[in-house]
One Martini backbone bead per residue (centre of mass of N, CA, C, O) as a GRO file, in nm:
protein
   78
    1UNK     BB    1  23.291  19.950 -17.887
    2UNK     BB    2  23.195  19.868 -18.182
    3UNK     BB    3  23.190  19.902 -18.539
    4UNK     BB    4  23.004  19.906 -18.785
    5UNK     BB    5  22.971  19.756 -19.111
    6UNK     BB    6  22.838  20.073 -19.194
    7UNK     BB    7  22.974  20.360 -19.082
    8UNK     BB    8  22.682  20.511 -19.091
    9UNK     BB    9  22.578  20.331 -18.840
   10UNK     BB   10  22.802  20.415 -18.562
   11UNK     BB   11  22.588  20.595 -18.411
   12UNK     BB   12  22.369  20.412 -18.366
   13UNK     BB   13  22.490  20.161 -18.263
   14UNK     BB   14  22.614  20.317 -17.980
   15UNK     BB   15  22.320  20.428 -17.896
   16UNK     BB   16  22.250  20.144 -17.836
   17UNK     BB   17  22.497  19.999 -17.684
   18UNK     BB   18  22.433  20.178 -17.424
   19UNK     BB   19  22.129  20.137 -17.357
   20UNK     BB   20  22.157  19.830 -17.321
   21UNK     BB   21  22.388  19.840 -17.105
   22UNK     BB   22  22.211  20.004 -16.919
   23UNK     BB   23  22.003  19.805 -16.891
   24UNK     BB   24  22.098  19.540 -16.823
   25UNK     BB   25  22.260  19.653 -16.536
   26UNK     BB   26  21.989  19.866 -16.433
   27UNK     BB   27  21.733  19.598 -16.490
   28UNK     BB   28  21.803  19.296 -16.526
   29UNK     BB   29  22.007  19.221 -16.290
   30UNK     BB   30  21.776  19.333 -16.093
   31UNK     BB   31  21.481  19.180 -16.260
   32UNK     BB   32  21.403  19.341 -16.478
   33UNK     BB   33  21.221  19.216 -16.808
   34UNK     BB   34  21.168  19.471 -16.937
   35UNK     BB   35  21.161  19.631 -17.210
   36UNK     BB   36  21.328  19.916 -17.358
   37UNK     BB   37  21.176  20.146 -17.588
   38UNK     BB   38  21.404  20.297 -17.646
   39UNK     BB   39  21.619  20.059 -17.730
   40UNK     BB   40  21.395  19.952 -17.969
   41UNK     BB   41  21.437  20.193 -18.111
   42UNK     BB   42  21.722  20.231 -18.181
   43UNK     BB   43  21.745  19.931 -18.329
   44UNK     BB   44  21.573  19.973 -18.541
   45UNK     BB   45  21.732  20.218 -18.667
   46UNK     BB   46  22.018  20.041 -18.713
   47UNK     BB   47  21.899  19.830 -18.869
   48UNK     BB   48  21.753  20.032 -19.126
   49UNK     BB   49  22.058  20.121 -19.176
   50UNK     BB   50  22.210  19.816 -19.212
   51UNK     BB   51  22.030  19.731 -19.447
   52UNK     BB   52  22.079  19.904 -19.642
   53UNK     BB   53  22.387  19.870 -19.654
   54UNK     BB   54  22.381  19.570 -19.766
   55UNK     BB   55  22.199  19.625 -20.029
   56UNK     BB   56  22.411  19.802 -20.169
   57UNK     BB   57  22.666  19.577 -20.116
   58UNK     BB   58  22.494  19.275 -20.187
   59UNK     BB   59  22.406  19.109 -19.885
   60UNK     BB   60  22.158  19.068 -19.801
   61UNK     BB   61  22.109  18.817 -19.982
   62UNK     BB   62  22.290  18.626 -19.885
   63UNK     BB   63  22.168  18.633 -19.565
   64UNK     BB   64  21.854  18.519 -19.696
   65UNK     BB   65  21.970  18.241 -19.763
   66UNK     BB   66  22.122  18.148 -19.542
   67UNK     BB   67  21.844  18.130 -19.384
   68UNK     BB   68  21.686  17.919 -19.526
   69UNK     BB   69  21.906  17.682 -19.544
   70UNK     BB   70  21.950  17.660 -19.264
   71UNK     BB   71  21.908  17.428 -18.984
   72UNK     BB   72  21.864  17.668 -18.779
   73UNK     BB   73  21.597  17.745 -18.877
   74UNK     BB   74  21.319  17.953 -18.712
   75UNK     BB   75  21.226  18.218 -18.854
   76UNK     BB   76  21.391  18.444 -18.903
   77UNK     BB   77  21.418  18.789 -18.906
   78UNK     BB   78  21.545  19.099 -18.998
   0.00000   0.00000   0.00000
């Protein structure tokens, strides 16, 4: 797995993707589409270090520029 763009977030996101692709792998290829609140607690936790980490860089603001900017924006939120 790759290491985050915030080196600070990089034990977050690994155990955020360990818990996806185990998730993914055996409950999702077997047919539950049941989303995993582990998982979600998980990506939360990572979002959270992820996003400080980015307004601390000043890349924040850049990437919602241009989400609004975007032609494919449908409204998602970061």
């Amino acid at each position: 797995m790759s290491a985050s763009l915030a080196p600070e977030c990089s034990e977050r996101k690994e155990r955020y993707d360990t818990c996806f692709i185990n998730w993914y792998s055996e409950k999702y290829l077997r047919g539950s589409t049941e989303p995993s609140q582990d998982c979600e607690s998980m990506f939360r936790e990572y979002k959270t270090c992820l996003n400080k980490a980015l307004k601390e860089k000043g890349i924040y603001g850049m990437i919602e520029e241009a989400r609004k900017t975007s032609p494919n924006n449908d409204g998602a939120k970061a």
